[in-house]
Biopython code that builds the backbone (N, CA, C, O; Angstrom):
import numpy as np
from Bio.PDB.StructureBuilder import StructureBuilder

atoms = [
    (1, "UNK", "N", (19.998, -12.828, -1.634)),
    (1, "UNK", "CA", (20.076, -12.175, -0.328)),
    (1, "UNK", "C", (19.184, -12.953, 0.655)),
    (1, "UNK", "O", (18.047, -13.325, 0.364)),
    (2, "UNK", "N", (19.923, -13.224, 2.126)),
    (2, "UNK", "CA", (18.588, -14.060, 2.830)),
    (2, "UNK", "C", (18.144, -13.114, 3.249)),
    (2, "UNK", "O", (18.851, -12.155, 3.557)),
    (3, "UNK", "N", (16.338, -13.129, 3.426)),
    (3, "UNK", "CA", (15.395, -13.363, 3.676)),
    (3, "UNK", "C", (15.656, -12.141, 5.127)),
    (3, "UNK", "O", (15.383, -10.941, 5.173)),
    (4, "UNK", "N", (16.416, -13.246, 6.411)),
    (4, "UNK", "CA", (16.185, -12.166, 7.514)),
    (4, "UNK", "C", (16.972, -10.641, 7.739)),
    (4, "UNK", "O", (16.886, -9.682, 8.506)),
    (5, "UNK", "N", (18.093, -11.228, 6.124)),
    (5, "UNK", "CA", (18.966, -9.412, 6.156)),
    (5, "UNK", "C", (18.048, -8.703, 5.776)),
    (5, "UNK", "O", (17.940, -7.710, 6.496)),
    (6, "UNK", "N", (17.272, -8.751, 4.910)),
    (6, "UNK", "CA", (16.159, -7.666, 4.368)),
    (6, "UNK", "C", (15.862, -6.580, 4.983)),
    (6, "UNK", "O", (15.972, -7.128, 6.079)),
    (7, "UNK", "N", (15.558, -5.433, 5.279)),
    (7, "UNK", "CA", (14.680, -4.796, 5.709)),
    (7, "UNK", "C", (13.659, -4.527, 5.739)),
    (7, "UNK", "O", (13.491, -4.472, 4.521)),
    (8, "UNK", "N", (12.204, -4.149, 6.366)),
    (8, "UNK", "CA", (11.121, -4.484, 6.359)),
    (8, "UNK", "C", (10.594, -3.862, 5.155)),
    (8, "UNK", "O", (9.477, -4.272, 4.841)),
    (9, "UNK", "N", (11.307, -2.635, 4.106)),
    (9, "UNK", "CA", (11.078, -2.290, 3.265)),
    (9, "UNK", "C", (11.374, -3.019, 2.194)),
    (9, "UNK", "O", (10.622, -3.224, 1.241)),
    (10, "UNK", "N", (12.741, -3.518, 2.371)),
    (10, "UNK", "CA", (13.188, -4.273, 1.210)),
    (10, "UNK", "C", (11.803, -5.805, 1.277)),
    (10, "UNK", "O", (11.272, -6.310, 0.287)),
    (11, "UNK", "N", (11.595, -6.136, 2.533)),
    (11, "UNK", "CA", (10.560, -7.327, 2.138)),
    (11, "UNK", "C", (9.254, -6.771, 1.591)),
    (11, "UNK", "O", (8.541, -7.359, 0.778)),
    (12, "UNK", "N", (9.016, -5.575, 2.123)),
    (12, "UNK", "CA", (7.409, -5.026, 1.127)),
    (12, "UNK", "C", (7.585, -5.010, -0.112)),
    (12, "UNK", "O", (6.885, -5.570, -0.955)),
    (13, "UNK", "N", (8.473, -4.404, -0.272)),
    (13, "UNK", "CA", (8.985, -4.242, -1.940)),
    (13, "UNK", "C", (8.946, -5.480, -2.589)),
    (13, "UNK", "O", (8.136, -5.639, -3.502)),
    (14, "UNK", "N", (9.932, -6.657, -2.150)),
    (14, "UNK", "CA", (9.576, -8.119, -2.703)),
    (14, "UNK", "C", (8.320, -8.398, -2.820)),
    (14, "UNK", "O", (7.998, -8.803, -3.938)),
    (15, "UNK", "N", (7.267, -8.297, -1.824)),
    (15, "UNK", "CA", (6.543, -8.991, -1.610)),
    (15, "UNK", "C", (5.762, -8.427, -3.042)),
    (15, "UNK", "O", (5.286, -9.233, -3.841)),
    (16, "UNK", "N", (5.707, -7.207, -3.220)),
    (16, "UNK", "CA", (4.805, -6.471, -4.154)),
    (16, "UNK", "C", (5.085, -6.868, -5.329)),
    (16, "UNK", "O", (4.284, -7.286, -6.165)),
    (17, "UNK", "N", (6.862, -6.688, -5.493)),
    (17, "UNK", "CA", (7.364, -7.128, -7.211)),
    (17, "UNK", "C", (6.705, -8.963, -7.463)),
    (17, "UNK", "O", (6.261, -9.508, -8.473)),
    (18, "UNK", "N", (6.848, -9.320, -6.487)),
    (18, "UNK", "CA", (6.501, -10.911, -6.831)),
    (18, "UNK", "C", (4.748, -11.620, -6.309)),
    (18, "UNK", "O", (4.306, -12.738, -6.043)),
    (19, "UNK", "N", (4.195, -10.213, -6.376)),
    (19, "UNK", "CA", (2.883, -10.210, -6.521)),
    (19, "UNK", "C", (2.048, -10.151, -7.964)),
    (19, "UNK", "O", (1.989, -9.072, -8.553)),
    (20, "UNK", "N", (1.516, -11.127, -8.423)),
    (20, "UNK", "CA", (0.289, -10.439, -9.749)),
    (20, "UNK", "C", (-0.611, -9.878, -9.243)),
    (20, "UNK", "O", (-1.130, -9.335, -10.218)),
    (21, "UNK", "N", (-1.218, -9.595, -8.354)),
    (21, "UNK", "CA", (-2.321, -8.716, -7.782)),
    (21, "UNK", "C", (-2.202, -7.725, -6.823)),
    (21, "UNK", "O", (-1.334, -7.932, -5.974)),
    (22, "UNK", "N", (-2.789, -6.789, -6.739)),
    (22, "UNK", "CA", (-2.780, -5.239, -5.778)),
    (22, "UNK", "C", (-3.011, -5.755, -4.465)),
    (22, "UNK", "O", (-3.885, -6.572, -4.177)),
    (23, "UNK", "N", (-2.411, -5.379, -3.898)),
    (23, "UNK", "CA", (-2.382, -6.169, -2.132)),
    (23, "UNK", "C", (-2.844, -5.013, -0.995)),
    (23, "UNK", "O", (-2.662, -3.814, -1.203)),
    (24, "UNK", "N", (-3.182, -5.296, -0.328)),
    (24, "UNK", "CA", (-3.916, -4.613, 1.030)),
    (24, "UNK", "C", (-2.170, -4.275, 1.995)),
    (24, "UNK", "O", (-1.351, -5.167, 2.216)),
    (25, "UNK", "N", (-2.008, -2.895, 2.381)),
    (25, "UNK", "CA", (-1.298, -3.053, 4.051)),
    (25, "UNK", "C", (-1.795, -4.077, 4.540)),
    (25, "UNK", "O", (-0.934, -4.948, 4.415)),
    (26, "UNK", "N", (-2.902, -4.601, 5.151)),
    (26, "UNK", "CA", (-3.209, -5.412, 5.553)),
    (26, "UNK", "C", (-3.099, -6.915, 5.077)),
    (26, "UNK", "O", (-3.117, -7.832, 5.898)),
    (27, "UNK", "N", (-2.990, -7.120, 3.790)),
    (27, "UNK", "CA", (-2.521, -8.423, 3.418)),
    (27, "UNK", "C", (-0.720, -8.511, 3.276)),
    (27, "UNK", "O", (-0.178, -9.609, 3.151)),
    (28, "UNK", "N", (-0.024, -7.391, 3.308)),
    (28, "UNK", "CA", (1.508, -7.398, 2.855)),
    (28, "UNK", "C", (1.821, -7.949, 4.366)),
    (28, "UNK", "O", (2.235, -9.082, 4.615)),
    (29, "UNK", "N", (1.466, -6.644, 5.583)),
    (29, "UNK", "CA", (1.449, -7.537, 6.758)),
    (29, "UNK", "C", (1.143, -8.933, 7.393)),
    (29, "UNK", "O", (1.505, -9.558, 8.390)),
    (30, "UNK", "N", (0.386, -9.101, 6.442)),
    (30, "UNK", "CA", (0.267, -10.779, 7.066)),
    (30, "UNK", "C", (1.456, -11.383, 6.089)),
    (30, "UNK", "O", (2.512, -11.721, 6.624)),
    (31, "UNK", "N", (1.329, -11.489, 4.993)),
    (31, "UNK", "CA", (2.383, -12.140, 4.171)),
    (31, "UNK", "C", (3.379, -12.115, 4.750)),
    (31, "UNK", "O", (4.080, -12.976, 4.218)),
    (32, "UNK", "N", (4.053, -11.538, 5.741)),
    (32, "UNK", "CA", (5.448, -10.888, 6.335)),
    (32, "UNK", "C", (5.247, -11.620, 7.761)),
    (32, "UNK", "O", (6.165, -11.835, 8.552)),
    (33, "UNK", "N", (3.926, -11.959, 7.950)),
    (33, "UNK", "CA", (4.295, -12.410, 9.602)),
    (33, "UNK", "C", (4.151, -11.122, 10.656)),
    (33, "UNK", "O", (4.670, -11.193, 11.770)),
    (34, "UNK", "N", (3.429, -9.969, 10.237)),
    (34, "UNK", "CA", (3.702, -8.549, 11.221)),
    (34, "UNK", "C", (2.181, -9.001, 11.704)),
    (34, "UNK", "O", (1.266, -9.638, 11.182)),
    (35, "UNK", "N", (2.430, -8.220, 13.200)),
    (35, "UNK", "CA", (1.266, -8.384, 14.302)),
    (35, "UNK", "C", (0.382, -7.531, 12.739)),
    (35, "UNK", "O", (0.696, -7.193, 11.598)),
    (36, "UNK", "N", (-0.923, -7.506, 13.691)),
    (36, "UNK", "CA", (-2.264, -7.264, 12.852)),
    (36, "UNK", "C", (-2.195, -5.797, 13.147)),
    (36, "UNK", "O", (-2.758, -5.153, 12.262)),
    (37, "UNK", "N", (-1.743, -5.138, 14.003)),
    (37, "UNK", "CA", (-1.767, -3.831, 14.294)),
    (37, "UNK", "C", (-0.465, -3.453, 13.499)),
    (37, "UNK", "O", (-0.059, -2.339, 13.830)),
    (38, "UNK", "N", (0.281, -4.058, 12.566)),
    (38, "UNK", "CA", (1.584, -3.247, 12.529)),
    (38, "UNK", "C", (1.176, -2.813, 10.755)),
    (38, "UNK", "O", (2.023, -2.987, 9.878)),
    (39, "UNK", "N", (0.023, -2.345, 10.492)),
    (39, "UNK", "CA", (-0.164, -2.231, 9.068)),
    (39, "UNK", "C", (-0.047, -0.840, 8.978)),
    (39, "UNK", "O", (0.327, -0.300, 7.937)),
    (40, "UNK", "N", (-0.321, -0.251, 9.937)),
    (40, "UNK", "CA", (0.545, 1.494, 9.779)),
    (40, "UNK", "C", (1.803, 1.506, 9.677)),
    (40, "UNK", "O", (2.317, 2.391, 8.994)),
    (41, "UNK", "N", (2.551, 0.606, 10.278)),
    (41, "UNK", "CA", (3.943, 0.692, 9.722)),
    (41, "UNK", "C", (3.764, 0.384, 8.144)),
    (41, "UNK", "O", (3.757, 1.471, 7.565)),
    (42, "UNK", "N", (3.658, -0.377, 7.488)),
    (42, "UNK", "CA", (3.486, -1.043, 6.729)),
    (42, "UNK", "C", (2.775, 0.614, 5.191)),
    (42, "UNK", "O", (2.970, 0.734, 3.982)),
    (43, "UNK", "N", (2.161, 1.293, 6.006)),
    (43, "UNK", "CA", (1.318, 2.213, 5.332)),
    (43, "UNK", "C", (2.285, 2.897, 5.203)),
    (43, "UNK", "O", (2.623, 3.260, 4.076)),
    (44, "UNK", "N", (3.311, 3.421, 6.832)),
    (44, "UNK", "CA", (4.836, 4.509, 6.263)),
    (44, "UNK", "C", (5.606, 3.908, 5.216)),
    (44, "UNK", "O", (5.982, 4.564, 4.244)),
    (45, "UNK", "N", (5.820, 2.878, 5.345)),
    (45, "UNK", "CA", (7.537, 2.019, 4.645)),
    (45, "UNK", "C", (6.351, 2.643, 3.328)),
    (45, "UNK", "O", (6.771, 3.722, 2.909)),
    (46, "UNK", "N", (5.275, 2.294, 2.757)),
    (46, "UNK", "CA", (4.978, 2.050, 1.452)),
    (46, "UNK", "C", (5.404, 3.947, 0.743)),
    (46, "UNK", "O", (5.990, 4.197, -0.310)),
    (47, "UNK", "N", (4.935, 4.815, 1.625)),
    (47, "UNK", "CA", (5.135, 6.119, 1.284)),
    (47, "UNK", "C", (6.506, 6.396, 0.699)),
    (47, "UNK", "O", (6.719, 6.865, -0.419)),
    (48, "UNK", "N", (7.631, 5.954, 1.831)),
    (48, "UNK", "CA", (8.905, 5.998, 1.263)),
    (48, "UNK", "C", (9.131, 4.496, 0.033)),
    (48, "UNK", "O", (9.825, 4.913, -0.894)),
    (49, "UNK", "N", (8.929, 3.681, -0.090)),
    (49, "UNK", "CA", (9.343, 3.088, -1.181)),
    (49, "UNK", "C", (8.522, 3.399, -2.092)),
    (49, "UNK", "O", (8.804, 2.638, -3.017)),
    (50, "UNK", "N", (7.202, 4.415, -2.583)),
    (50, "UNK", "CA", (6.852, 4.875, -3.810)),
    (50, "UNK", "C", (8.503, 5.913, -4.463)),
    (50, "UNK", "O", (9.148, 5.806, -5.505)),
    (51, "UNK", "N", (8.641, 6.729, -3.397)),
    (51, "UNK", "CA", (9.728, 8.030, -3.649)),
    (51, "UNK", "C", (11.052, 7.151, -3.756)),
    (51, "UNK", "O", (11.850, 7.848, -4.381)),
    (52, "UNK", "N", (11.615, 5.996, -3.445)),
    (52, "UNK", "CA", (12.638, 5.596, -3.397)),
    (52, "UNK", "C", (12.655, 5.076, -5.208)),
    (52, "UNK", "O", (13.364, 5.359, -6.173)),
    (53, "UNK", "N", (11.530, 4.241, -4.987)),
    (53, "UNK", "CA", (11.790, 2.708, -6.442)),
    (53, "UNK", "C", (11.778, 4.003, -7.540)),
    (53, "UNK", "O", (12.570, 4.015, -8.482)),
    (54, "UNK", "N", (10.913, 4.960, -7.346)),
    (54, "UNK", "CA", (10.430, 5.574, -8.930)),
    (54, "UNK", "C", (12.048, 6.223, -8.953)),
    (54, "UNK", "O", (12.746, 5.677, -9.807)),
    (55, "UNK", "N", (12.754, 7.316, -8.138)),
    (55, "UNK", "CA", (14.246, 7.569, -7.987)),
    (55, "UNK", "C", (15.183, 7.106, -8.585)),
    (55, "UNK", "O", (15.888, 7.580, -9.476)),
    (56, "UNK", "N", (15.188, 5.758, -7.865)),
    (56, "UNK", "CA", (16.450, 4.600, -8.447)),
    (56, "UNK", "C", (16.080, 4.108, -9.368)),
    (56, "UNK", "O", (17.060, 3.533, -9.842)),
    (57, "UNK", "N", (14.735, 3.845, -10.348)),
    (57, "UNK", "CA", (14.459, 3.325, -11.659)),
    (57, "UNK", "C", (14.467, 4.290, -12.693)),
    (57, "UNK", "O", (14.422, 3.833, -13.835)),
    (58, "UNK", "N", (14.513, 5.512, -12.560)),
    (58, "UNK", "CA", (14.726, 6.239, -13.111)),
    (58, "UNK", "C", (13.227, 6.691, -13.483)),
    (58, "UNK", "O", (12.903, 6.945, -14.643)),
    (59, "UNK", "N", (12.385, 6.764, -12.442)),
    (59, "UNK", "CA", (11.034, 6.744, -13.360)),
    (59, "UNK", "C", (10.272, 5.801, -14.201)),
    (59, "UNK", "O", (9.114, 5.921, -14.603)),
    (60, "UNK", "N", (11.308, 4.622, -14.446)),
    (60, "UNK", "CA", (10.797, 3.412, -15.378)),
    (60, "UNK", "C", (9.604, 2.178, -14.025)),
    (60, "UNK", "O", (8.821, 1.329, -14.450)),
    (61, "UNK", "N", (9.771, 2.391, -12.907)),
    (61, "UNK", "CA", (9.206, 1.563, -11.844)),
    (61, "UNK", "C", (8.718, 2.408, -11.440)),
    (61, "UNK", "O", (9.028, 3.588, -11.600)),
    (62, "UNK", "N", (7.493, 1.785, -10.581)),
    (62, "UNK", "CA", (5.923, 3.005, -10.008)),
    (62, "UNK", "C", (5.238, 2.109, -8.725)),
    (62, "UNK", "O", (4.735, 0.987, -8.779)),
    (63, "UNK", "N", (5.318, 2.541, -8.165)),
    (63, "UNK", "CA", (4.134, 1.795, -6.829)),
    (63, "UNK", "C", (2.622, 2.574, -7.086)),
    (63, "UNK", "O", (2.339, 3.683, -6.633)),
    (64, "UNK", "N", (1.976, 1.957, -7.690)),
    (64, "UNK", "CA", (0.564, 2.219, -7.867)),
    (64, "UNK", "C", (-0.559, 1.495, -6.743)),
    (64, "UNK", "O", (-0.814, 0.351, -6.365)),
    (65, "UNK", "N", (-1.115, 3.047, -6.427)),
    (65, "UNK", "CA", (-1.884, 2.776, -5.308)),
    (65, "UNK", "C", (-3.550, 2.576, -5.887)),
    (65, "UNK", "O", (-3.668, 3.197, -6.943)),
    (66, "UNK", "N", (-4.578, 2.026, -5.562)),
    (66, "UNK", "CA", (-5.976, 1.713, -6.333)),
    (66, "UNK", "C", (-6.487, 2.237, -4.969)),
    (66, "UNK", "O", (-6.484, 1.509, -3.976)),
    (67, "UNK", "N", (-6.949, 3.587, -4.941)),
    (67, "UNK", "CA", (-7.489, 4.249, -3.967)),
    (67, "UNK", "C", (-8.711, 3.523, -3.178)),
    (67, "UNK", "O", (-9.547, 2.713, -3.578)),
    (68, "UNK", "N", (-8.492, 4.136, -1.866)),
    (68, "UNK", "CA", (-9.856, 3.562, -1.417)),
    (68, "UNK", "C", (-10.836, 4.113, -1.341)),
    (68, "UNK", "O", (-10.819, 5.334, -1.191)),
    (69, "UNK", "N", (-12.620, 3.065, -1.453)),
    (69, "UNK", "CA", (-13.540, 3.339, -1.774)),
    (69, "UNK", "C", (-14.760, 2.997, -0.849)),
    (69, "UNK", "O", (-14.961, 1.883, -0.364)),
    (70, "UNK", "N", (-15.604, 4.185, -0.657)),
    (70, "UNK", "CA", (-16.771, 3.990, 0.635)),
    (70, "UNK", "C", (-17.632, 3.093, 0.116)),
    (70, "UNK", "O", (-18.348, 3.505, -0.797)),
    (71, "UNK", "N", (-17.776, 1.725, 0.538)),
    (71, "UNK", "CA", (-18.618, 0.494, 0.147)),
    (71, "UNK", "C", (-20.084, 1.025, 0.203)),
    (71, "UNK", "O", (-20.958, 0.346, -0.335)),
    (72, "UNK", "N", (-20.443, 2.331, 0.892)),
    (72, "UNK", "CA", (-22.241, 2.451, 0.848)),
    (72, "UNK", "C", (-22.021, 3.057, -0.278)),
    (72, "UNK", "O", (-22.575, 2.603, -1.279)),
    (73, "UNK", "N", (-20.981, 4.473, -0.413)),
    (73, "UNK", "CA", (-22.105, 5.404, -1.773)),
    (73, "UNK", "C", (-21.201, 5.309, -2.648)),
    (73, "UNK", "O", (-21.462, 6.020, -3.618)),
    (74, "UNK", "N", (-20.126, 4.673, -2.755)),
    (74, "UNK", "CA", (-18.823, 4.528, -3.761)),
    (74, "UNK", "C", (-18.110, 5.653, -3.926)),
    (74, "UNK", "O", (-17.450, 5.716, -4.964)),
    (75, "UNK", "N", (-18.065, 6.569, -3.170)),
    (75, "UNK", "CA", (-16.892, 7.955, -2.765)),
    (75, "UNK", "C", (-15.684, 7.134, -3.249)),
    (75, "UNK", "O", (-15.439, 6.004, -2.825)),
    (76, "UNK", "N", (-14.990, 7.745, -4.115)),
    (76, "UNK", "CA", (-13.125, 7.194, -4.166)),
    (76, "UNK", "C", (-12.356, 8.405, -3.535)),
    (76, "UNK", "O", (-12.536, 9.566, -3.904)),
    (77, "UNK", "N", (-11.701, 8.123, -2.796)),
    (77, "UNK", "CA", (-10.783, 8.662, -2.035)),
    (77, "UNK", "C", (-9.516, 9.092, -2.940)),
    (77, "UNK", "O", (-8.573, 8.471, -2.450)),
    (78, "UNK", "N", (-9.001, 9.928, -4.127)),
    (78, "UNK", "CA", (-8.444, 9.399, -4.814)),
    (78, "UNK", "C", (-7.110, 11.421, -4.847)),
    (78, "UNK", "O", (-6.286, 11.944, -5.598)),
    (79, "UNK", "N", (-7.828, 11.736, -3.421)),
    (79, "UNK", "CA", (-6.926, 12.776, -3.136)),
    (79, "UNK", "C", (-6.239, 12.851, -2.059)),
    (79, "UNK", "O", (-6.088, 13.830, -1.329)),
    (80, "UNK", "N", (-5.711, 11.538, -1.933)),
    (80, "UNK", "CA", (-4.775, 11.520, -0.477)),
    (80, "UNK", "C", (-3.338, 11.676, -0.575)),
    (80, "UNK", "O", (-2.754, 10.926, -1.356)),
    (81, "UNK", "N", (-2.741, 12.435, 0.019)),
    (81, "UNK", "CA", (-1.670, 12.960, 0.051)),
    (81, "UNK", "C", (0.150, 11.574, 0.264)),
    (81, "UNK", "O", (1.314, 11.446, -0.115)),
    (82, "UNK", "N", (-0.946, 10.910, 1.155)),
    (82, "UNK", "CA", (-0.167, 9.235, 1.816)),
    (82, "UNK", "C", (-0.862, 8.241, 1.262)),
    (82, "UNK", "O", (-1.941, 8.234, 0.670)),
    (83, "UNK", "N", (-0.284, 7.609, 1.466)),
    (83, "UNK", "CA", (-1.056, 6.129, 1.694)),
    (83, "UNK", "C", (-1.831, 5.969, 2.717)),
    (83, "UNK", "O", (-1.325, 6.350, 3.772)),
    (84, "UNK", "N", (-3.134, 5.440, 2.805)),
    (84, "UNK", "CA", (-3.884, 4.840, 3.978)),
    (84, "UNK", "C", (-5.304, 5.165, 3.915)),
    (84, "UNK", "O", (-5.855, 6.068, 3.287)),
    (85, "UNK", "N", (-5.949, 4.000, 4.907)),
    (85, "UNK", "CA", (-7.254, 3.975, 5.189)),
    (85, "UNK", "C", (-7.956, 4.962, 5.495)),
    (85, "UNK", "O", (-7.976, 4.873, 6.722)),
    (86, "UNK", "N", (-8.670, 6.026, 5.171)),
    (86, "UNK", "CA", (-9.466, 6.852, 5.742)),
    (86, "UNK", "C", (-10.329, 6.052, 6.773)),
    (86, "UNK", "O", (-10.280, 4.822, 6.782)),
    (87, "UNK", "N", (-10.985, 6.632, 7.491)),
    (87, "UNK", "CA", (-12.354, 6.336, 8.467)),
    (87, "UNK", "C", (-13.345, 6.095, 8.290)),
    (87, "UNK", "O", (-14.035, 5.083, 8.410)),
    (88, "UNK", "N", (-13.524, 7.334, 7.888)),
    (88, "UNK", "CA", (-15.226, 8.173, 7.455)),
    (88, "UNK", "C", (-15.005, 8.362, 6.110)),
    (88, "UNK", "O", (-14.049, 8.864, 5.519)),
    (89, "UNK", "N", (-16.225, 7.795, 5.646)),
    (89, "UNK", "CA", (-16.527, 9.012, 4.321)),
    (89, "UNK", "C", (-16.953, 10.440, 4.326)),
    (89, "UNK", "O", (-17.811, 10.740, 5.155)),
    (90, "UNK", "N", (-16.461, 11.444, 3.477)),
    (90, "UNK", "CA", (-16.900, 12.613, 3.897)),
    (90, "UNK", "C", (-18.098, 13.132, 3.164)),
    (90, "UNK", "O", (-18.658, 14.216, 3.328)),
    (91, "UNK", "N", (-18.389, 12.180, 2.336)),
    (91, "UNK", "CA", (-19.895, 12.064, 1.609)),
    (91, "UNK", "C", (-21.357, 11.757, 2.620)),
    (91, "UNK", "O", (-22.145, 12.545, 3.141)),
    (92, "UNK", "N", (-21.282, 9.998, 2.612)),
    (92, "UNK", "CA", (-21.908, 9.617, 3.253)),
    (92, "UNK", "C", (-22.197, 9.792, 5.194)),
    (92, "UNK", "O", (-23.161, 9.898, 5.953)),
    (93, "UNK", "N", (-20.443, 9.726, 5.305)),
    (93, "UNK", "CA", (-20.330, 9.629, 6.833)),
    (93, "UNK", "C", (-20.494, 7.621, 7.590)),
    (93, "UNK", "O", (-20.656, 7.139, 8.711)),
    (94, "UNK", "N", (-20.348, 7.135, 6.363)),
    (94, "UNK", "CA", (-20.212, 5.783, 6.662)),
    (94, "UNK", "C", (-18.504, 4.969, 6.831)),
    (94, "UNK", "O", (-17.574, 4.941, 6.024)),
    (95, "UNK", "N", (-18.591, 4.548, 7.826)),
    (95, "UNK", "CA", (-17.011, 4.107, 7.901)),
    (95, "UNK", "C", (-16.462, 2.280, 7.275)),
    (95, "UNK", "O", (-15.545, 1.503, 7.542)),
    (96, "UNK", "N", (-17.554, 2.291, 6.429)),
    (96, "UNK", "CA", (-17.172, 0.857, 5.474)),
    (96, "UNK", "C", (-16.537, 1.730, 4.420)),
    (96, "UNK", "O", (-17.157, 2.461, 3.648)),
    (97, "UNK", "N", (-14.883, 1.529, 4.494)),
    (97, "UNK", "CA", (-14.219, 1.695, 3.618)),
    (97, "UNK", "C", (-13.057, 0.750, 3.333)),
    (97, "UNK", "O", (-12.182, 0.412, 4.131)),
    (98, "UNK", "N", (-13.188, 0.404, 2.132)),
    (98, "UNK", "CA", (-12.136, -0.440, 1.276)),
    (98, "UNK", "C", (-10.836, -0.121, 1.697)),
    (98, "UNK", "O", (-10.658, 0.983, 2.211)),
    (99, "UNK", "N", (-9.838, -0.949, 1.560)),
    (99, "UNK", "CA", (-8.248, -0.491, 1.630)),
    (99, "UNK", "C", (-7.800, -0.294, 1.070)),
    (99, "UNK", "O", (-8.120, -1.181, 0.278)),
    (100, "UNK", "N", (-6.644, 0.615, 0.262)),
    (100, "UNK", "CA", (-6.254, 0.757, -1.052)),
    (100, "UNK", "C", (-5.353, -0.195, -1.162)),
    (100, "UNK", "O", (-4.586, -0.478, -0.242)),
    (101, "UNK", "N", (-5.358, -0.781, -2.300)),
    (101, "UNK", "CA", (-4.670, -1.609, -2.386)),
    (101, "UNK", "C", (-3.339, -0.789, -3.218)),
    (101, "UNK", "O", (-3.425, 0.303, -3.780)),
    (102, "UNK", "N", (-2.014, -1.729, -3.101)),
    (102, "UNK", "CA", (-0.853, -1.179, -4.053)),
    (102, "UNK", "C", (0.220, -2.562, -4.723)),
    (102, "UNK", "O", (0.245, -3.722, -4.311)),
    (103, "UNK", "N", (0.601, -2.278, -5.255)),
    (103, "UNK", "CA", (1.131, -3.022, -6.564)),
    (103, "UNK", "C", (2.447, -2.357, -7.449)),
    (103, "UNK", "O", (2.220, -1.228, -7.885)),
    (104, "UNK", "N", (3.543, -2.827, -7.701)),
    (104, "UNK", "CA", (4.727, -1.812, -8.320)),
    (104, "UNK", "C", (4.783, -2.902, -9.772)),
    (104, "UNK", "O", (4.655, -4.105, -10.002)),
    (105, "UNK", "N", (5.086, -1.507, -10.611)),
    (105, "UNK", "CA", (4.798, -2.031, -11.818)),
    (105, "UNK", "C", (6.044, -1.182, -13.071)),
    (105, "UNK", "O", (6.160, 0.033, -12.909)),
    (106, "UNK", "N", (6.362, -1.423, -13.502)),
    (106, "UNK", "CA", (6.646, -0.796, -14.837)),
    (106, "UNK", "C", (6.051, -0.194, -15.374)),
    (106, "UNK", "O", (4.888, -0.587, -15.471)),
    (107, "UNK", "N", (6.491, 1.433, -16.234)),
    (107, "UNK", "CA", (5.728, 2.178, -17.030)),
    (107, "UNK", "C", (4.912, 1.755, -18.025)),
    (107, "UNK", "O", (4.263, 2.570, -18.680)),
]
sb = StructureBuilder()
sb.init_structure("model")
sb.init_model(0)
sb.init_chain("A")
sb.init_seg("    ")
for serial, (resi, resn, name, xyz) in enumerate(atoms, 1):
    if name == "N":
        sb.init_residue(resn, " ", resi, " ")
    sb.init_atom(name, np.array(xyz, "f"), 0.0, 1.0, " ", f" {name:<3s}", serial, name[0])
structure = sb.get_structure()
């Protein structure tokens, strides 16, 4: 399939399956060429392709998210409903927080 039929989901999805390592919104967006601000898009598409891939694989495929974590007191964020960056920690109140990274994998 070329490349510019894709949809911006179908290229996250590539980008992830033909990843060995857990990738940042922020690094899938660059890999793709998206402005630096377009990693909230990037944060929706990932929400719907967790619910899509696990669907159509029958459960055998998973988008695994590695929650994010407050770099002062090590809070893991590991009850978020979406995907995405929190702000604040609600521990500390420090806004150095990690990105979660995500990765699709087989059971």
């Amino acid at each position: 399939m070329e490349e510019e039929l894709l949809t911006l989901r179908e290229k996250i999805i590539k980008v992830l399956l033909e990843s060995s390592d857990p990738l940042s919104a922020e690094e899938i967006a660059d890999i793709l060429g998206l402005k630096s601000n377009e990693h909230r898009r990037v944060y929706n598409e990932l929400y719907h392709i967790a619910k899509s891939i696990r669907r159509k694989s029958k459960n055998r495929v998973m988008l695994y998210m590695i929650p994010p974590r407050c770099e002062a007191c090590g809070y893991v964020f590991k009850d978020l409903d979406k995907p995405k960056k929190p702000s604040k920690c609600p521990r500390c109140i420090s806004e150095r927080i990690s990105s979660p990274l995500f990765i699709i994998k087989e059971k």
